[in-house]
N, C-alpha and C positions, 0 to 999 in steps of 0.2 A: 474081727481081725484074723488074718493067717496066721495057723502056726510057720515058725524056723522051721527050716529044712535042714536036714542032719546030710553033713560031710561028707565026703567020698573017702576022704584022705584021712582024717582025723576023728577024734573022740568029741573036738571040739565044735557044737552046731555052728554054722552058718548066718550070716545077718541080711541074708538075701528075703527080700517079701516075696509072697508069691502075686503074679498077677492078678490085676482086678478084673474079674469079668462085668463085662455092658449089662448083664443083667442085677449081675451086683451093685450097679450106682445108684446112688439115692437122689431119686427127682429129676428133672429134665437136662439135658447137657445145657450152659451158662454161654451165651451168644457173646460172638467175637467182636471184644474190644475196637470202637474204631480209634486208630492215633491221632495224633491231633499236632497240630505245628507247632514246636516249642525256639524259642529265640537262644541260643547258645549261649553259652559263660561271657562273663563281658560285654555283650554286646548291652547297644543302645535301644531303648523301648520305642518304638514308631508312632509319634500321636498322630492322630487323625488332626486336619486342618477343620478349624471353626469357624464359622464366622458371626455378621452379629445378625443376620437374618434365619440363622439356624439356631442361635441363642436365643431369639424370641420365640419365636415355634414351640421351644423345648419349655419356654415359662409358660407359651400362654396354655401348654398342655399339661403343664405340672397344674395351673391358676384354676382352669377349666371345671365347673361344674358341672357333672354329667348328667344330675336332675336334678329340678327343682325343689326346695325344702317342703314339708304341707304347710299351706297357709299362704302361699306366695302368691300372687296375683302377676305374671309374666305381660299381658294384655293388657291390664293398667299402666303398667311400670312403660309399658313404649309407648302408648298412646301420650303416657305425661312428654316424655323425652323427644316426641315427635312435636309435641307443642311447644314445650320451650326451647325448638331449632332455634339461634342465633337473636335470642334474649338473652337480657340481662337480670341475671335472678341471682341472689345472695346463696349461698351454702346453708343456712340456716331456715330461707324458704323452699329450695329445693326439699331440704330430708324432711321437712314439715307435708310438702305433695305427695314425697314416695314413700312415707311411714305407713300407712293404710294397706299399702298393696303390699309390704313384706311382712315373712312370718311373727318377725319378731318386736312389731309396731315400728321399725327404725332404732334398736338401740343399738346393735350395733354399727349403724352409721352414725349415731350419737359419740358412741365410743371412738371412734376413728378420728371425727374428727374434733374432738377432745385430746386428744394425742397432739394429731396437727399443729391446734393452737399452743398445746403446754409445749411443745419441741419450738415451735417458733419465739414464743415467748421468751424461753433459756436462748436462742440463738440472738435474740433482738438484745437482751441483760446483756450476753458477753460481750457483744459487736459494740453497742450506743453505752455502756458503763464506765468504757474506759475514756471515751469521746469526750461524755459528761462532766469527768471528775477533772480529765486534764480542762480543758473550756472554763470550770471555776475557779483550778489553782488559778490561770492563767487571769481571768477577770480580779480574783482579789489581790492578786500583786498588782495587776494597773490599781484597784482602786488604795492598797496601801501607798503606791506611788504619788496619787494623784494627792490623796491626807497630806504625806509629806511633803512633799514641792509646796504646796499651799499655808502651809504653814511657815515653812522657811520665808515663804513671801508676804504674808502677814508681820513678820517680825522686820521683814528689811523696809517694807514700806510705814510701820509703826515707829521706827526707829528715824526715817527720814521726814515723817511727818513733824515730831518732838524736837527734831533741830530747826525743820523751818520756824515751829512757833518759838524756840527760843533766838531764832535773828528777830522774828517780828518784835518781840521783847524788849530784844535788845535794842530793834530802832524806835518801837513808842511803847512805852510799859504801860499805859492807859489804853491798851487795843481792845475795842470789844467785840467780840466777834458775835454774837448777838444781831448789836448794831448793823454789821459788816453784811451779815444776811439779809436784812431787811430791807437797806436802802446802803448798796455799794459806793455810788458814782456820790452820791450826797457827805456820806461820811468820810471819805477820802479827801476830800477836797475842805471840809469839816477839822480832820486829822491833818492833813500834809494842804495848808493853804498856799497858792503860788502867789509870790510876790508882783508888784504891778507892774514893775520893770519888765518880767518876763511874760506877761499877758500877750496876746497876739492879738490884733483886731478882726475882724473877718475880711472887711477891706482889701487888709494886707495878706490874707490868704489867698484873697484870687488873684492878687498881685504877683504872689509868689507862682501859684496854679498858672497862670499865664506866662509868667516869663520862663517858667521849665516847658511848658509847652512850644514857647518861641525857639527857645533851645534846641530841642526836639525837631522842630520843623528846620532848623537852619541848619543840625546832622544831616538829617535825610538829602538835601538838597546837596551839599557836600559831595553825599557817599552818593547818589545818584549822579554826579559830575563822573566823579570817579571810575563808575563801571560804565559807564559812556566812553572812556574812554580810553579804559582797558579793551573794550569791543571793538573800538575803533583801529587800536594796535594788534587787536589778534584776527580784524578783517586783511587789515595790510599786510602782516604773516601770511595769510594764506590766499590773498595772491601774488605774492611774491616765491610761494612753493609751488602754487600750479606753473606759473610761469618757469623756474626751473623744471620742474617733472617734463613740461612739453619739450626744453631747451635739449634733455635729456633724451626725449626720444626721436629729438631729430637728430643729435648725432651718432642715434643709434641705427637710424634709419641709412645715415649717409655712407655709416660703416658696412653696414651688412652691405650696401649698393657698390664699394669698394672691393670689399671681400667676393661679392657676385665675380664684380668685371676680373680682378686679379684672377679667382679661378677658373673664366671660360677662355682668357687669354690663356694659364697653366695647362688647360686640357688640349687644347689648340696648338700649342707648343709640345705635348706631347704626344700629339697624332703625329705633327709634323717628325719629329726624332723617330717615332716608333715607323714610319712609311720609310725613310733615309737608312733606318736599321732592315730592314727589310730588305731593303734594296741592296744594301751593301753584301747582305746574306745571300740572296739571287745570284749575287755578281762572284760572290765569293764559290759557290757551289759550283757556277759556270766554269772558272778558270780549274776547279779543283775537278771536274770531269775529262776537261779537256788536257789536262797532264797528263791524267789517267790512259786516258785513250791515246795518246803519245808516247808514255810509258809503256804501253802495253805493248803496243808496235815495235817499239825497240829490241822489250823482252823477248818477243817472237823470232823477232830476226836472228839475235843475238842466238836464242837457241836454236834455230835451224843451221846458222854456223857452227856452232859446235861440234867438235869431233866425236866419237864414240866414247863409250863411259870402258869398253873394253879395251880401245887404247889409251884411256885418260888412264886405268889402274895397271898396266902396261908400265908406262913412261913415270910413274909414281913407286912404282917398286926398285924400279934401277937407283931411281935418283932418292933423296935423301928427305926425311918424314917433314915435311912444312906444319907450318899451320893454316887452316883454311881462312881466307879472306873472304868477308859479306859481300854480296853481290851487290853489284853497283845501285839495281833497283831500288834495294831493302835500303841501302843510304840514303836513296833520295828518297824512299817514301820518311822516312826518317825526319831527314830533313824539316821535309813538306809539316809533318804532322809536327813539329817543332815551331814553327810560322805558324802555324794554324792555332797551336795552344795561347804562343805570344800574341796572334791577333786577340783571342778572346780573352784571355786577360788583360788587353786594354782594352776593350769596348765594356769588361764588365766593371774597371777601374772608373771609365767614366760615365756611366747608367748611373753604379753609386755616388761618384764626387754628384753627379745633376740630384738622385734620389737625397741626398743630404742638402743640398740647395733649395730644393722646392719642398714644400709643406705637403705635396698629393707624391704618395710613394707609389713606386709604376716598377715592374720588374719586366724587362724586357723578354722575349721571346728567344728562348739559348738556340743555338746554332745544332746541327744532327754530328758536326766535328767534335764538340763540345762535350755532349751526351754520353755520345760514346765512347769518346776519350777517358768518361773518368768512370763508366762501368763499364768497360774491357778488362778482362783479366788480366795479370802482369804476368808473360811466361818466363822462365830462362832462355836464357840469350842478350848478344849486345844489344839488338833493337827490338825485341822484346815482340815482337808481332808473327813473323814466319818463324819457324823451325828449318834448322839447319835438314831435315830430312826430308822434308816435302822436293816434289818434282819439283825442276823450273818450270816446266810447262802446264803446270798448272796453277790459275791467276784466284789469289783467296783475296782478293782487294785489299786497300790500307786497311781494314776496319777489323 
């Protein structure tokens, strides 16, 4: 170690080292740390994703035996496993073939599967013990039930036995039942003898046998009248329905042949209306042209005689402020279109009175006076069509 170096300034030494020389170090200089990536405070750890064919890889090389123990016979052990390809051989004769070929004679395949069976064994106890125990509760309640029911019915039928033998008693107290076994029909007849009043002969048996037989046949014959003759009333029913059902379709036939004719006469009848509407419409358009063209001529004239508009406002200043009067044309188209509305409200008053008439409803064909009568715009003004500003000489038709 350096000594302190003494002050410049004070009595007091210095706590400065002196430098270390390179040749002063002890042993080689110590190679630079490499850094290494670290995940900061908080953060979340990144696992790598697994899956289950990297999970097996990683067992069968944890599993893997890198060499064989001494003693092992590897060349036996696959020639056996090569023979018993897709046989059927026990676990017990299997480790019995490959005991030879491993180090340890097979005990530890002994041991394994000795495990196998004791794990299985505890598995089969917990599974089939509870199966077991409930299966004999449940068998010896049926058979305590079945004790009991049998017994209650021993006592009901012991108990209904002891009253029949006390009516027997009561009707013959000398009954032997003995007897009764031995020869039944003997001893009854023995016991309870019938008197000869009521003996039947055989005779009179088949006397009896015959006349319930005659009886018998003289029902059937009856009841065989009978449904003969119900057959006979339910044939007659049902031609007495065909016979209506046909009655039925002829006058269903005759109607529809009615219903035909009334409607090619209705269609007939309304070609002929709808050709006479037509025609009246033709006739009607004709004279409404020819006004027109009459009217228009007038209007011409009329303004070619007219004086100047600069001495019409002349002679309007002097004299005193009127009010202007509709031109004679706009009255009569006026008019005209006033007639023309009332014609088609009576042709359409009686389309409908006929469409209420007749069962086939027909709307007739509207007139172009019509149409446009009732989508024209309404302007101001008394006749609603020109404007008080338009030229006269220029013709905007009725419409």
């Amino acid at each position: 170690m350096a000594g302190r170096i003494p002050s410049k300034t004070g009595s007091k030494p210095s706590n400065l080292r002196a430098p270390r020389s390179q040749t002063s170090a002890k042993g080689p200089p110590e190679p630079a740390k490499e850094s290494k990536f670290e995940l900061p405070a908080l953060s979340i750890p990144f696992k790598p994703k697994t899956t289950i064919e990297l999970e097996l890889k990683k067992m069968k090389q944890r599993m893997m035996r890198r060499h064989a123990p001494p003693g092992e016979d590897m060349k036996g052990i696959r020639t056996i496993l090569q023979t018993l390809k897709k046989k059927g051989v026990t676990v017990q004769e299997f480790i019995g073939l490959v005991a030879p070929y491993t180090a340890d004679a097979g005990a530890t395949l002994r041991s394994v599967m000795n495990d196998d069976l004791n794990s299985f064994r505890k598995l089969a106890r917990k599974v089939y013990e509870t199966i077991t125990q409930d299966n004999s509760d449940v068998l010896l309640n049926q058979q305590l039930q079945l004790a009991e029911y049998y017994r209650e019915k021993k006592a009901l039928l012991h108990d209904k036995m002891m009253r029949h033998i006390e009516e027997i008693y009561m009707m013959a107290p000398n009954f032997d039942f003995d007897k009764y076994a031995a020869e039944k029909e003997k001893y009854l007849k023995e016991l309870f003898p019938i008197p000869d009043e009521l003996q039947v002969e055989p005779e009179e048996i088949e006397m009896m046998k015959r006349q319930a037989a005659y009886h018998r046949l003289q029902w059937l014959r009856s009841e065989g009248e009978r449904l003969n003759e119900e057959n006979n009333r339910l044939k007659t029913r049902l031609q007495q329905l065909k016979q209506m059902h046909k009655e039925e379709q002829r006058k269903m036939m005759e109607a529809e042949l009615v219903a035909e004719a009334k409607k090619e006469a209705l269609e007939a009848e309304q070609a002929a209306k709808v050709e006479t509407l037509e025609q009246l419409n033709e006739s009607l358009e004709k004279s409404i042209i020819s006004k027109e063209s009459s009217m228009r001529e007038k209007t011409d004239e009329a303004a070619l005689r007219a004086p100047h508009t600069s001495k019409l406002q002349k002679k309007k200043s002097k004299g005193a402020v009127r009010k202007k009067r509709p031109a004679w044309n706009e009255v009569a188209a006026y008019e005209m279109e006033v007639e023309a509305a009332e014609a088609a409200q009576v042709s359409e008053a009686a389309a409908e009175l006929e469409r209420e008439r007749s069962p086939f409803h027909y709307s007739p064909p509207r007139s172009p006076r019509q149409d446009m009568s009732e989508t024209r715009p309404q302007e101001e003004g008394q006749f609603g069509r020109r404007g008080a500003y338009r030229p006269k000489d220029m013709w905007g038709g009725f419409y």
